[in-house]
N, C-alpha and C positions, 0 to 999 in steps of 0.2 A: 504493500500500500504506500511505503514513503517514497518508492521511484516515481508516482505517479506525481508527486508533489515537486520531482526536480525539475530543473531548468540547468542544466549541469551541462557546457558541453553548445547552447544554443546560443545563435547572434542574435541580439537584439540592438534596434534603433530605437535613441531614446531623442525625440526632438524638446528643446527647451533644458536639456541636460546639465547646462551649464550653472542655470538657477537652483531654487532652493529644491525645488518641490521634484523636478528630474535628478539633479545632481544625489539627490538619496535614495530615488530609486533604482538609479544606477551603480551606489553603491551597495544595497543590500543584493542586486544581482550578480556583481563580481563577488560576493562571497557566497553567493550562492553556485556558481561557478560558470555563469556565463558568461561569455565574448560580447563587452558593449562598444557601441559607438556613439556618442554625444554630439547634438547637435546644439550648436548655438550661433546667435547673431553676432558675436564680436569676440574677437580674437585671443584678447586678455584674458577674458572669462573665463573661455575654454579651454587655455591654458593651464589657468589658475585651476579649474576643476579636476582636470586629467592631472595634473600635480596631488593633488589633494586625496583622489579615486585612487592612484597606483599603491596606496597601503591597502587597498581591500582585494586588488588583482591586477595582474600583469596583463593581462588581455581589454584591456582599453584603448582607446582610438577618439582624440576629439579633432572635427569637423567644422568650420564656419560656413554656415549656410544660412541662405534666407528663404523661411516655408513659406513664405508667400509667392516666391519665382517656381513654377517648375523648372524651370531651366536648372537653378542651382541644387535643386533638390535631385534632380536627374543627374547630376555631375558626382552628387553624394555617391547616389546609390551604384555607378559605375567603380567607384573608388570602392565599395565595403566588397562587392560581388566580386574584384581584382583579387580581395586579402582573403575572403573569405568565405564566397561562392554561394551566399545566399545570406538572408533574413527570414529568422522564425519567428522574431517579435518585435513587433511596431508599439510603445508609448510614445503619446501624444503627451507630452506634459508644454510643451509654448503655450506660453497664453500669458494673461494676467489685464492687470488696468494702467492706463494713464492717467494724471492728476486732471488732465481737461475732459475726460470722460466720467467722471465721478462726480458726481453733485455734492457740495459744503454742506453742515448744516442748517445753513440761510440760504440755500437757493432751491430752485425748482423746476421742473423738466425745460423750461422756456427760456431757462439761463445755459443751457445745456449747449456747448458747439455742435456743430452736425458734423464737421469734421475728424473733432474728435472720437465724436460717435461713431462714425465710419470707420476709422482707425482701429476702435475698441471690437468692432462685429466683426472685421475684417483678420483682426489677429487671433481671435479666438475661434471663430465658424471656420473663415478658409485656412487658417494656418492648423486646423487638426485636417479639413478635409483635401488639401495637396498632398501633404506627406499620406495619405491614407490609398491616394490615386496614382504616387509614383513606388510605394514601397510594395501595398497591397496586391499591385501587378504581380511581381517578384513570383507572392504567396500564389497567385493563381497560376502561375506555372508551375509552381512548384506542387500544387496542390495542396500545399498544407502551412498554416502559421496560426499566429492570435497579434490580433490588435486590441490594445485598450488605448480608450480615450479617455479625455480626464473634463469628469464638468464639474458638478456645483450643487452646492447646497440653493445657490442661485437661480436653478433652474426648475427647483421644487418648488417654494416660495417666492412670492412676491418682496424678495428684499427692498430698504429704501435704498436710495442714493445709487444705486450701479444698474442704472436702465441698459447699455451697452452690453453689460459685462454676461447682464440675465437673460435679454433676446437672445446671444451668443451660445450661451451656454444650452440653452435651450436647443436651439436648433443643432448643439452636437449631440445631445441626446438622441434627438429625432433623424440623425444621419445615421449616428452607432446603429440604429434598430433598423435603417434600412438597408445599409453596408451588410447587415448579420446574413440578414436575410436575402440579397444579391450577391455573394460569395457563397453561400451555402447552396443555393441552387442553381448557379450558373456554373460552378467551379469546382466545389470540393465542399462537403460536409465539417472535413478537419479544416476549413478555415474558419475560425472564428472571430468575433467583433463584437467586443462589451468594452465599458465605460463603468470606471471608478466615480465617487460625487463626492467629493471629502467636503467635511465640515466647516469648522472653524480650527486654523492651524495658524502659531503668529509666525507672520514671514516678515520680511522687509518691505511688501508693498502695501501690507494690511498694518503693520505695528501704530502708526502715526493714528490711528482713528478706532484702535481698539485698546492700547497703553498710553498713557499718560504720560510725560516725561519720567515724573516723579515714579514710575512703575505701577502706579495703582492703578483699575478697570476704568474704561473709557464708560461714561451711558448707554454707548451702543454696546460695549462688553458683558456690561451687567445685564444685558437683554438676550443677548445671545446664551449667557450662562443661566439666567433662569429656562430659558427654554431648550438647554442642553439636561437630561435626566442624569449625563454624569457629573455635570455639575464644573466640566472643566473644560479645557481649551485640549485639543488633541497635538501630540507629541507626533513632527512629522516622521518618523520611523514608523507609526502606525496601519500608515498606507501602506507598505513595502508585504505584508503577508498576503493582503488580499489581491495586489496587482498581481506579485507569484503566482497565488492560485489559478489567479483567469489563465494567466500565460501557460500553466502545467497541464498536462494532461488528465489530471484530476478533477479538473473543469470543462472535459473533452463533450462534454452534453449540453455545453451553459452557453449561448448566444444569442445576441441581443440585448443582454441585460444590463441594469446599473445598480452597482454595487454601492450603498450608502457607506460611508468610513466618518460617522457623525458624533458616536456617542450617545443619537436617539432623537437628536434635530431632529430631523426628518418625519420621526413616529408618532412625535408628541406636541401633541394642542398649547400648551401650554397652561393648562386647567387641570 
């Protein structure tokens, strides 16, 4: 039963790799013992990450690409298929928000840019649904892989203040379940397409509006944690067992689906 749970041995593309939320689950994957490749927008990063990742495993590879080009994203995938002659696992982790896509607590959709807004749909809807249309190919050759995408507690709830971020997310849910289901009967049963929704986790682009300088809960924090049943913020290594699972064959029946990593967001009214 536990080989069903490995990944030992498989390449996996993690796009966004470089930031918080890829860059960890690309490393619980080198210790789990797969051959990753990290994709990020800027060069430093990616450095800085693949420096950072080679204490968990020597089989790393980081990549500056931008998901929004096929073009670059195609130049990727010739470079990983050269080293390594195929892709078993696609995470989407790019995404996140801009300060002009997120609405203050004094403004309101009317103050909102459209550009920004644009910006905001466009990094998180096509930047999961490119890498899905140049790597996903791969899998349909190949006939077999798993893709997970990564959405949102935002796309369950009507959050305030991140109207970009929640269309986005939304509509990667609603690709994941038609992705699942166009790979599966056009190509191969073994490829799958599910999407993790992780909760509340403090990163670098959420800290300023859920921590205080002084460290104590922001208003919007203290609302989050009442309507979280564990009562806390999630520890991002927490995401790392459930993305394994999709990715293992232990999940070899599970497609289309989205996996909550919430704490119980998601479950609970609030009452």
């Amino acid at each position: 039963m536990n080989e069903n749970f490995s990944i030992a041995g498989k390449t996996a593309v993690i796009t966004g790799g470089s930031g918080v939320l890829g860059s960890n689950i690309a490393e619980g994957f080198l210790r789990a013992g797969a051959k990753v490749i990290i994709i990020g927008a800027h060069q430093e990063r990616v450095n800085a990450a693949v420096e950072r990742l080679k204490a968990a495993g020597s089989e790393i590879k980081g990549v500056v690409c931008n998901v929004l080009s096929i073009e670059s994203l195609e130049a990727v995938k010739e470079e990983v298929l050269a080293q390594w002659g195929r892709v078993d696992i696609l995470v989407n982790a790019a995404g996140g928000n801009i300060p002009g896509g997120t609405l203050t607590a004094d403004q309101n959709i009317f103050d909102m840019k459209v550009e920004d807004l644009d910006k905001v749909v466009d990094l998180n809807l096509n930047g999961t649904v490119y890498p899905c249309l140049v790597f996903g190919k791969i899998m349909a050759q190949q006939k077999s892989g798993a893709i997970v995408n990564v959405s949102s507690m935002a796309a369950y709830e009507s959050l305030t203040r991140v109207p970009g971020y929640s269309m986005a997310k939304s509509g990667v849910e609603n690709f994941t379940r038609w992705l699942a289901q166009e790979m599966a009967i056009q190509f191969s049963e073994k490829i799958r397409v599910n999407a993790i929704a992780p909760g509340f986790f403090i990163g670098n682009q959420n800290r300023a509006i859920l921590i205080n300088p002084d460290g104590s809960l922001t208003d919007r924090s203290k609302k989050v944690i009442a309507k979280t049943p564990m009562r806390r913020f999630g520890d991002i290594s927490e995401l790392n067992g459930a993305v394994q699972f999709l990715c293992s064959d232990a999940a070899s029946f599970i497609t289309g689906a989205v996996l909550p990593v919430d704490g119980g967001f998601s479950a609970f009214s609030g009452v």
